[in-house]
MDAnalysis code that builds the backbone (N, CA, C; Angstrom):
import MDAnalysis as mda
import numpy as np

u = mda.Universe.empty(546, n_residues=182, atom_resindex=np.repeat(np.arange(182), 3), trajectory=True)
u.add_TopologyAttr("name", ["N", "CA", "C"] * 182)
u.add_TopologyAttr("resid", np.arange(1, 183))
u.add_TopologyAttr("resname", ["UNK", "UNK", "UNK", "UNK", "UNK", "UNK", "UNK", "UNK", "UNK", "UNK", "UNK", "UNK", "UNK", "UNK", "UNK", "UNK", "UNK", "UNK", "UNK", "UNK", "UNK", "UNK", "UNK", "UNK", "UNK", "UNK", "UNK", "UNK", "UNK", "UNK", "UNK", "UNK", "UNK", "UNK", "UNK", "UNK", "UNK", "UNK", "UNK", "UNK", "UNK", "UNK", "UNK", "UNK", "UNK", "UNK", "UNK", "UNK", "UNK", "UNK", "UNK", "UNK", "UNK", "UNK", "UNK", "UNK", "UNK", "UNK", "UNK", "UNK", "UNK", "UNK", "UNK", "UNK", "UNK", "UNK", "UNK", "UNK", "UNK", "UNK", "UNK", "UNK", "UNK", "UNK", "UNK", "UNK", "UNK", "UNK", "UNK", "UNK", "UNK", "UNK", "UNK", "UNK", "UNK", "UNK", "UNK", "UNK", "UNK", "UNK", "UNK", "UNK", "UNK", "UNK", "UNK", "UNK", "UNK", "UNK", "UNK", "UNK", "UNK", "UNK", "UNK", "UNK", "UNK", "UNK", "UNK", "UNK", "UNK", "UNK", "UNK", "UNK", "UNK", "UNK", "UNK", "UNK", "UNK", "UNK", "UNK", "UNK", "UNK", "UNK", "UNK", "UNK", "UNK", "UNK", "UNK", "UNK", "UNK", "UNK", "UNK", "UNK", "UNK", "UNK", "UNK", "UNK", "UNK", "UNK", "UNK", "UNK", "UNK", "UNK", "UNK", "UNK", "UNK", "UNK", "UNK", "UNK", "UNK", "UNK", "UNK", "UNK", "UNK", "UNK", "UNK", "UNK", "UNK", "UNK", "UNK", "UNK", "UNK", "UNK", "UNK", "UNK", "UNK", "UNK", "UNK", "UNK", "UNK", "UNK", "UNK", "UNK", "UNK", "UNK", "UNK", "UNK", "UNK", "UNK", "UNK", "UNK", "UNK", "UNK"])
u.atoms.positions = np.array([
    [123.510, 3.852, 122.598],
    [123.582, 4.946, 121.704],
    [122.177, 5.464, 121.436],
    [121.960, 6.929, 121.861],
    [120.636, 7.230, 121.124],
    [120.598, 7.563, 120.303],
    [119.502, 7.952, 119.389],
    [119.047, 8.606, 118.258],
    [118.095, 9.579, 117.961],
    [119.215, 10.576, 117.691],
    [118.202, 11.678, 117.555],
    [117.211, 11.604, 116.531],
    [115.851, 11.834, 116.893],
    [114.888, 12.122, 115.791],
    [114.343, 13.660, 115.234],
    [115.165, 13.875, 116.347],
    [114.208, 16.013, 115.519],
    [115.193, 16.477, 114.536],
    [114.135, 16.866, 113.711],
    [114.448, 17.380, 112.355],
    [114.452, 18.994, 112.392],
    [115.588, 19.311, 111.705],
    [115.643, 20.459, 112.332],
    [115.517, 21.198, 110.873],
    [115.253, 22.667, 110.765],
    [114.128, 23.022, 109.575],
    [115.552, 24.442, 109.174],
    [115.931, 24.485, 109.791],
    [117.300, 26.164, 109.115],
    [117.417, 25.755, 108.087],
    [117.770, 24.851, 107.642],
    [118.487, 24.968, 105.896],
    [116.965, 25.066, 104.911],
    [115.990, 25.077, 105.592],
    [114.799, 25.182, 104.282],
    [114.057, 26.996, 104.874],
    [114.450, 26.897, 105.637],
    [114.089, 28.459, 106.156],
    [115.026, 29.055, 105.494],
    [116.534, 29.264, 105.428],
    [117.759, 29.599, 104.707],
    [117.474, 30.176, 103.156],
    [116.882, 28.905, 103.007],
    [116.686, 28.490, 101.252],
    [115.140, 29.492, 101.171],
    [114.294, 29.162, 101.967],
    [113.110, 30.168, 101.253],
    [113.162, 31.457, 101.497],
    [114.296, 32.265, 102.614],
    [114.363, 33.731, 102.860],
    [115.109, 34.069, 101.751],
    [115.986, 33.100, 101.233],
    [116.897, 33.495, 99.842],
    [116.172, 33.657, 98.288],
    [114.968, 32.880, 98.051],
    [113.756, 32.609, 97.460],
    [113.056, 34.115, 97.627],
    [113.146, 34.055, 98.398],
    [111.875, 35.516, 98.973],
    [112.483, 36.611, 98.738],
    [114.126, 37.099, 99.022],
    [114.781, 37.878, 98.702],
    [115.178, 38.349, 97.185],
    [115.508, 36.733, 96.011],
    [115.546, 37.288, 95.050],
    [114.493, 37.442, 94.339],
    [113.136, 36.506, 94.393],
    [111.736, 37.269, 93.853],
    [111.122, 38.774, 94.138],
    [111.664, 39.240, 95.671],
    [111.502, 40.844, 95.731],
    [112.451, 41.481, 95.232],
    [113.313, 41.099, 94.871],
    [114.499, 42.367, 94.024],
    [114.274, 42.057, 92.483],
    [113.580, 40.790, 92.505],
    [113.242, 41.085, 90.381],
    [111.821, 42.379, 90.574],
    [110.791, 41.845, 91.252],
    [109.735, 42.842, 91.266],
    [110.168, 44.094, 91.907],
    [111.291, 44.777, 92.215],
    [111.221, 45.718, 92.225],
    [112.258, 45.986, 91.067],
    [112.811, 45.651, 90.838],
    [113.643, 46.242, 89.528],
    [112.660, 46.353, 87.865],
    [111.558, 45.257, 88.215],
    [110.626, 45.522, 87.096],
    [109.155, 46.399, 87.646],
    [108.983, 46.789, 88.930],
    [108.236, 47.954, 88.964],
    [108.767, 48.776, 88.794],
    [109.790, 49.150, 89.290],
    [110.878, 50.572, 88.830],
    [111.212, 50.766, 87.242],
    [111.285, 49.748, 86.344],
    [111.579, 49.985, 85.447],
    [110.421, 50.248, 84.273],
    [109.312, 49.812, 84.982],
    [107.979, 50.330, 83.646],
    [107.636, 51.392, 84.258],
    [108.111, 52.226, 85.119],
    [107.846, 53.377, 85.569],
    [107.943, 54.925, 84.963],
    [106.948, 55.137, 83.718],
    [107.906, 56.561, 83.082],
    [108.950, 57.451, 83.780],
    [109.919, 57.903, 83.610],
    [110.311, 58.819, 83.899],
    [110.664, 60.219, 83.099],
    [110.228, 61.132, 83.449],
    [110.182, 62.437, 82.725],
    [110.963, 63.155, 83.190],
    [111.745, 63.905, 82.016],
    [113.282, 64.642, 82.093],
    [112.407, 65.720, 82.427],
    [112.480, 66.727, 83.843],
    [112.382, 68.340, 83.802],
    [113.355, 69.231, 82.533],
    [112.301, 69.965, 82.834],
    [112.988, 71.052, 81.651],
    [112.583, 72.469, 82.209],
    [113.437, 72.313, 83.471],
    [113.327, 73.984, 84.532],
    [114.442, 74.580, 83.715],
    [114.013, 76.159, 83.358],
    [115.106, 77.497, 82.873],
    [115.437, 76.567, 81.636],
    [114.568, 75.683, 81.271],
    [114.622, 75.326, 79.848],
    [115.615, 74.549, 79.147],
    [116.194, 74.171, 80.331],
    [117.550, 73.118, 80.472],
    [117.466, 71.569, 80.536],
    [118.131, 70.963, 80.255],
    [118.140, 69.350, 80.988],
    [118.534, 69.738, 82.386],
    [117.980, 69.142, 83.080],
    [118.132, 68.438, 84.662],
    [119.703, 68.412, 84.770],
    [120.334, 68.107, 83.847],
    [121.716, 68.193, 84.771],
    [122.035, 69.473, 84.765],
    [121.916, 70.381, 83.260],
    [122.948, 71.098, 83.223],
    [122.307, 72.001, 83.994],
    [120.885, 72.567, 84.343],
    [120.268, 73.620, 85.160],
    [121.225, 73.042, 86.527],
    [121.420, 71.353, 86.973],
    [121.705, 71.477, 88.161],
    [123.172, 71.813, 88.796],
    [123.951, 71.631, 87.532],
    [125.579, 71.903, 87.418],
    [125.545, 73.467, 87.442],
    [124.743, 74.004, 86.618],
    [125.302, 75.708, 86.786],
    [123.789, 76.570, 87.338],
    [123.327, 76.055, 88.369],
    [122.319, 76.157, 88.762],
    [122.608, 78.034, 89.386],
    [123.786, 77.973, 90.221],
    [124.123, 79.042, 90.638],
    [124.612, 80.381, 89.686],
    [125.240, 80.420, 88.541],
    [125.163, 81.125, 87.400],
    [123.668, 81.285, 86.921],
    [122.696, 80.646, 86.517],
    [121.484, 80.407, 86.557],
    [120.679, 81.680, 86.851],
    [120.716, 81.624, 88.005],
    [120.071, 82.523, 89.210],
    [120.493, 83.631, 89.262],
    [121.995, 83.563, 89.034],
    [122.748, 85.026, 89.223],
    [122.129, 85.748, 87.869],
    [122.427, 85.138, 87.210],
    [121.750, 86.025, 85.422],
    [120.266, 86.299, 84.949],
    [119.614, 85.639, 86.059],
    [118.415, 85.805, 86.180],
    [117.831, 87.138, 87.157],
    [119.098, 87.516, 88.290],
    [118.440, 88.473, 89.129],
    [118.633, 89.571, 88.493],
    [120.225, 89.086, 87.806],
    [120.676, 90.487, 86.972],
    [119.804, 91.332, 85.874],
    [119.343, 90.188, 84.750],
    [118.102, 90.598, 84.152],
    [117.007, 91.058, 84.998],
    [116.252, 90.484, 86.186],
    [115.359, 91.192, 86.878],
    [115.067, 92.705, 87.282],
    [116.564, 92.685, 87.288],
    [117.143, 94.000, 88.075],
    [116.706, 95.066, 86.778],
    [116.722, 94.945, 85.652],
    [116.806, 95.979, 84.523],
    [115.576, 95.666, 83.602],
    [115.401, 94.012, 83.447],
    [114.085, 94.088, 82.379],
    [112.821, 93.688, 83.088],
    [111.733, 93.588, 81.967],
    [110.482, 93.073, 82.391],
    [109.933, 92.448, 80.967],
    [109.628, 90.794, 81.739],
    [109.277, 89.926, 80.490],
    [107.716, 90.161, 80.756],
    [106.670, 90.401, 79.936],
    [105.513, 90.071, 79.783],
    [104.432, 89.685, 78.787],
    [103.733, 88.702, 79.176],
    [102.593, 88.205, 78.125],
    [101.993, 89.275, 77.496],
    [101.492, 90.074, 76.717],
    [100.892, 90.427, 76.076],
    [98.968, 90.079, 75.301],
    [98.325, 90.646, 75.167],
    [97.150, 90.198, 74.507],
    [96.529, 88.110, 74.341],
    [96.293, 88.129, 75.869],
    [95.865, 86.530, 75.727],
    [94.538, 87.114, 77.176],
    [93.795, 86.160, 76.841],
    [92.789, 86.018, 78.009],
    [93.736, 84.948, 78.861],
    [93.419, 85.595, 80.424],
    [93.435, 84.912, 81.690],
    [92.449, 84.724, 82.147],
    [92.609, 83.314, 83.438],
    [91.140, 82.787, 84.078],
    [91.912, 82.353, 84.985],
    [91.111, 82.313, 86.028],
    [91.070, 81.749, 87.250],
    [90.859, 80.091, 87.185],
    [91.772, 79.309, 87.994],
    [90.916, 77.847, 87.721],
    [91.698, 77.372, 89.292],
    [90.837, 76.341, 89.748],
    [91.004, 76.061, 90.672],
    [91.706, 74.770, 91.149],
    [93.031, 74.804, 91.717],
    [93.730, 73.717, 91.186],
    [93.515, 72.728, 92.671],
    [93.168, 71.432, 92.486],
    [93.540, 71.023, 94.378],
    [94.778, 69.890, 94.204],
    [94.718, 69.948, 95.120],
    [96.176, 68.570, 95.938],
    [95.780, 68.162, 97.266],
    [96.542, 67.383, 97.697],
    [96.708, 66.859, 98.582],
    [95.954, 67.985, 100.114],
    [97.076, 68.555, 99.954],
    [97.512, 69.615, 101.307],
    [96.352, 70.863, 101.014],
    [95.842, 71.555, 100.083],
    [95.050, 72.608, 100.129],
    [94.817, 72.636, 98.407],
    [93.613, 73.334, 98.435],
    [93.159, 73.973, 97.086],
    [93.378, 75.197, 97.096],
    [93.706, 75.940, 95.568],
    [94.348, 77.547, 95.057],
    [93.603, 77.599, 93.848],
    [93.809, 78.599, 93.582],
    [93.228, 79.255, 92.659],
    [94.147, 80.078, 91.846],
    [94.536, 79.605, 90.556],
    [96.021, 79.834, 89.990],
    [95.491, 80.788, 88.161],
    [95.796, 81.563, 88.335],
    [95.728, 82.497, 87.281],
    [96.494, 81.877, 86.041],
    [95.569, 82.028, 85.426],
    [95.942, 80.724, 83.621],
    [95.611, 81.563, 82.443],
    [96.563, 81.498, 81.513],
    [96.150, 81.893, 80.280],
    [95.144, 80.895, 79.764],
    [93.972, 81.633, 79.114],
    [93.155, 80.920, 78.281],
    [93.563, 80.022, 77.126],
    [93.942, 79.170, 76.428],
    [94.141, 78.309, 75.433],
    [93.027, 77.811, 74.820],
    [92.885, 78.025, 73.534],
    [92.565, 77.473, 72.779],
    [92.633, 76.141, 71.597],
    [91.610, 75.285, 71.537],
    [91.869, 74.285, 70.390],
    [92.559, 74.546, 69.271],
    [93.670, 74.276, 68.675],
    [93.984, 74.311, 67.241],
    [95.440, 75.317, 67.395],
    [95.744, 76.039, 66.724],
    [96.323, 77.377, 66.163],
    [96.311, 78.143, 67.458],
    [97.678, 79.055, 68.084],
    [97.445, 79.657, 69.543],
    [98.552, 80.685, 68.745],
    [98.420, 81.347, 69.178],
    [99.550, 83.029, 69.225],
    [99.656, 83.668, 70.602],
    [101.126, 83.850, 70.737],
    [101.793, 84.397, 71.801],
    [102.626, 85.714, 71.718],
    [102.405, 86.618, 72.644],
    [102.886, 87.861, 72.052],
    [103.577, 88.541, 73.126],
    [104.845, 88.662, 73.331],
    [105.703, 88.864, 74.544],
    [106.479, 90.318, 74.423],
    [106.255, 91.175, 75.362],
    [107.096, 92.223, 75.444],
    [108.216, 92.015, 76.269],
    [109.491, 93.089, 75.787],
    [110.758, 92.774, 76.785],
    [110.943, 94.135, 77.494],
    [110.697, 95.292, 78.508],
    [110.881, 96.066, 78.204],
    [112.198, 96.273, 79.563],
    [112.835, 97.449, 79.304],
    [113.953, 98.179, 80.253],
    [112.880, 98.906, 81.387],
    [113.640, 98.513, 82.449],
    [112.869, 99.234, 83.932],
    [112.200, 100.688, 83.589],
    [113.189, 101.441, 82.577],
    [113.474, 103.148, 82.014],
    [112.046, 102.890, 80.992],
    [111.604, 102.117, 80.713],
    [109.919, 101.734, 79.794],
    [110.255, 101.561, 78.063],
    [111.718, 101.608, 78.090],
    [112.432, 101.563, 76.658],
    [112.071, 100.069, 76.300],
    [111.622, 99.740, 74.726],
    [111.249, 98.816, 74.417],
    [112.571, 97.481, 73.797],
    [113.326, 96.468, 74.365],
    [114.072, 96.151, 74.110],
    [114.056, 95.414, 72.253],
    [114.516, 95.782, 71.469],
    [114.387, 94.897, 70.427],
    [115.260, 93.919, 70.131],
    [116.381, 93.653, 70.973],
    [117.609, 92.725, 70.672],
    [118.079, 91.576, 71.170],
    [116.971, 91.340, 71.922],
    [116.849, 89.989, 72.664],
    [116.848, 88.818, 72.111],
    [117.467, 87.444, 72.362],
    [117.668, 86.389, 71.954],
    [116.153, 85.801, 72.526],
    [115.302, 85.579, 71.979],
    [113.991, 84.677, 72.855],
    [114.058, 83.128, 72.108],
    [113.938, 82.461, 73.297],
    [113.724, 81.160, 73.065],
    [112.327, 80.957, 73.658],
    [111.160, 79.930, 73.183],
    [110.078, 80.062, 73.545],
    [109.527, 78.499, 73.963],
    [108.796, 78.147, 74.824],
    [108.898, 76.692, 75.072],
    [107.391, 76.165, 75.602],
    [106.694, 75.724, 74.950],
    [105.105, 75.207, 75.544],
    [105.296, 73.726, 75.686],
    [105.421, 73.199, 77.368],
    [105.402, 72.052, 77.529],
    [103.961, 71.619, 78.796],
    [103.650, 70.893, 78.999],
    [103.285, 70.212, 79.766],
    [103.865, 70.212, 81.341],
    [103.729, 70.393, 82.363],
    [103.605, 69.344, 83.587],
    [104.053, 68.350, 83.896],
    [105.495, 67.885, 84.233],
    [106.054, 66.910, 84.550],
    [106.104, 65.568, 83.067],
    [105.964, 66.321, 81.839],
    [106.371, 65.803, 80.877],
    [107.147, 66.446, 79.563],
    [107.556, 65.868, 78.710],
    [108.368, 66.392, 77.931],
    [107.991, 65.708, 76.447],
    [107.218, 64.748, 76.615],
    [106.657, 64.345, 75.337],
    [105.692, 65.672, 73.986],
    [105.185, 66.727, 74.196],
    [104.372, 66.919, 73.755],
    [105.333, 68.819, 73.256],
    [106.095, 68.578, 74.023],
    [106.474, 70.372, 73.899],
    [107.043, 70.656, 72.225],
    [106.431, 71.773, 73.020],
    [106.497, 72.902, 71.471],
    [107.729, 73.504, 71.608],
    [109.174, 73.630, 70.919],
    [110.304, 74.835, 71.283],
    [110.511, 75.446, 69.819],
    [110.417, 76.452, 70.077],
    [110.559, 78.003, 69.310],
    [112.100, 78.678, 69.345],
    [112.894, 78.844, 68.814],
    [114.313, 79.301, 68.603],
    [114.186, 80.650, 68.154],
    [115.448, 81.318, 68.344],
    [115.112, 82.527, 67.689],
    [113.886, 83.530, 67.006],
    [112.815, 83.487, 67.914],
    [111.874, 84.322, 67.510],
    [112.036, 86.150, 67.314],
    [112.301, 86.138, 66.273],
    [111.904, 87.803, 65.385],
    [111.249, 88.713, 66.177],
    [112.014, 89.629, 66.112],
    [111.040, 91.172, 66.997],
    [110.314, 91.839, 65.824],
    [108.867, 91.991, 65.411],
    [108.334, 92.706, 64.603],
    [107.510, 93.328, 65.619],
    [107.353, 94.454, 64.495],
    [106.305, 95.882, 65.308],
    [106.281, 95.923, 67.013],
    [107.537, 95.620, 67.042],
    [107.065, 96.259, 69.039],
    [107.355, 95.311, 69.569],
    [107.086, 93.978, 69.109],
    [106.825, 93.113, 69.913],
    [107.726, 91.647, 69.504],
    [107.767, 90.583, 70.435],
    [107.857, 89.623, 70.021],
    [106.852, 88.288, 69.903],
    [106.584, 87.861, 68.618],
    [105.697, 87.053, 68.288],
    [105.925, 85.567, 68.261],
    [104.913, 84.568, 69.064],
    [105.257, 83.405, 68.497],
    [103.812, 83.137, 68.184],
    [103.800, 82.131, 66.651],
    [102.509, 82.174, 66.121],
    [102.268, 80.881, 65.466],
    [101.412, 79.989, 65.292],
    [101.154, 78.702, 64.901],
    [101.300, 77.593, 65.817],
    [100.921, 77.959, 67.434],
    [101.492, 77.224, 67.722],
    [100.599, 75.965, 68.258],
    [100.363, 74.815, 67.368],
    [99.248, 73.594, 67.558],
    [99.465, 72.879, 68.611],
    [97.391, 73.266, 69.197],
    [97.846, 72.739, 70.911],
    [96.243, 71.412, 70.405],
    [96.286, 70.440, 71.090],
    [95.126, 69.643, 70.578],
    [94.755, 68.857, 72.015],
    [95.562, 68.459, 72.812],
    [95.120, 67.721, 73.717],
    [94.994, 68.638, 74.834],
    [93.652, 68.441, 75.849],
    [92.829, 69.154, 77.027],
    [93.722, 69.097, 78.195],
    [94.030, 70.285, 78.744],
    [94.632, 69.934, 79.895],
    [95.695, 71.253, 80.525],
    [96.654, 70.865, 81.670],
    [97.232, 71.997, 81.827],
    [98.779, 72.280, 80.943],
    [99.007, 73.420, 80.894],
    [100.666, 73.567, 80.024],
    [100.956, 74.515, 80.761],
    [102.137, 74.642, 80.327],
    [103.067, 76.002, 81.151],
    [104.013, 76.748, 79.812],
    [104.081, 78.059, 79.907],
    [104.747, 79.002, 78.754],
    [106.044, 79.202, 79.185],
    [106.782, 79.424, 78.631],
    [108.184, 79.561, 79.126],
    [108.833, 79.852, 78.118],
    [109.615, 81.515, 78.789],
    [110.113, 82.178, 77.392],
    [111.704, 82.257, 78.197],
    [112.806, 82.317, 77.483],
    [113.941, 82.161, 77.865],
    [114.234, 83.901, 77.103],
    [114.735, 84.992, 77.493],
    [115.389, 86.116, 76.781],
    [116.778, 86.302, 77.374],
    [117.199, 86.139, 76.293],
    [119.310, 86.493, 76.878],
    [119.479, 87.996, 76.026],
    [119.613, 88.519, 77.163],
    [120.076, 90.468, 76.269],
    [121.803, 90.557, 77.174],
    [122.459, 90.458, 76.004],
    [123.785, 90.355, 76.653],
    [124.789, 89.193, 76.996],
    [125.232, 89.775, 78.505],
    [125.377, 88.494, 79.176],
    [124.780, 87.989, 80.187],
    [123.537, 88.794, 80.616],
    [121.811, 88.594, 81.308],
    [121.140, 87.558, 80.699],
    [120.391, 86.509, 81.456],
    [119.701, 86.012, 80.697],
    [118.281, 86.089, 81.788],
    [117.103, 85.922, 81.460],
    [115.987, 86.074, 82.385],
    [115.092, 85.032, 81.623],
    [114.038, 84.814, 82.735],
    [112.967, 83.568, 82.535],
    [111.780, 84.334, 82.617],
    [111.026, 83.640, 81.863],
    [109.054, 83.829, 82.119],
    [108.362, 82.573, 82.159],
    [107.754, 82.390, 83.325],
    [107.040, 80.843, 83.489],
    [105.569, 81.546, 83.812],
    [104.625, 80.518, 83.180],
    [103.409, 81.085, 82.625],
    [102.170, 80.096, 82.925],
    [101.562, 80.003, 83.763],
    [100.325, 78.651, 83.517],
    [99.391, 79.225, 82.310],
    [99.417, 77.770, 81.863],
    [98.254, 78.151, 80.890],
    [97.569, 76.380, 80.998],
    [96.400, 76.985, 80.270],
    [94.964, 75.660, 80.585],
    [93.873, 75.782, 79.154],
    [93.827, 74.406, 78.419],
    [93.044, 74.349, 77.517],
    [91.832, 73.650, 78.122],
    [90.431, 74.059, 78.120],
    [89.497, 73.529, 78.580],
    [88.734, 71.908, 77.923],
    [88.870, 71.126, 78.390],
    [87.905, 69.651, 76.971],
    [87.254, 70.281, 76.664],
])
């Protein structure tokens, strides 16, 4: 009778690919999970519902295009030079200031008629965050125009303006870079 002496190693290879497998699925479930994630807030919506009626969206947006014109009013613009990856641009920014900011938006009809009956919703957020935004409801049409005023900006960096106007059953967007300098 012989006797085998080789030791054969599968059941500890078995055991440490199973080892190895569930220590990489805890570290990725705990890199994934300290990972911020930031809700978009495109057309001023949550992420779902822009993506559920995404196509209504668009349609009420061309429709307004077709008849109004949203515009900034009395702010300094600047040039600033943005880079990435793939190429550097040069992206036209409202000036911002430290402290106290005022925004002053006209709505007008293609015909140059000044709209006064617009629903404006007004929205100063950040860049792929949602921690810091400013939202404005029902802003008032006085003298001509529509005003948003007080609005406290403190930390350096880039933001984006975003005015929502529903006249009707039209609704139209204004997306805006803006940049506070340190």
């Amino acid at each position: 009778m012989a006797k085998n002496k080789e030791k054969t190693y599968w059941p500890h290879m078995i055991l440490g690919f199973l080892i190895l497998g569930l220590t990489l699925s805890y570290w990725t479930v705990k890199s994934a999970s300290s990972m911020p994630v930031q809700e978009s807030n495109e057309y001023m919506l949550k992420y779902q519902q822009a993506d559920m009626n995404i196509n209504e969206i668009l349609e009420s947006k061309a429709l307004f295009d077709q008849s109004y014109i949203i515009e900034i009013i009395d702010v300094k613009k600047a040039k600033y030079k943005l880079e990435n990856a793939k190429r550097a641009k040069e992206e036209s920014s409202v000036v911002l200031t430290q402290g106290k900011n005022s925004f002053t938006y006209l709505i007008t009809a293609k015909d140059g008629t000044t709209v006064s009956d617009a629903n404006i919703t007004f929205l100063l957020t950040r860049p792929h965050s949602v921690k810091e935004d400013k939202y404005v409801e029902n802003i008032p049409f006085t003298e001509g125009k529509f005003q948003i005023n007080d609005i406290d900006i403190e930390k350096a960096g880039r933001y984006t303006l975003q005015l929502r106007a529903k006249i009707g059953e039209v609704t139209g967007y204004s997306q805006i870079p803006a940049y506070l300098k340190p």
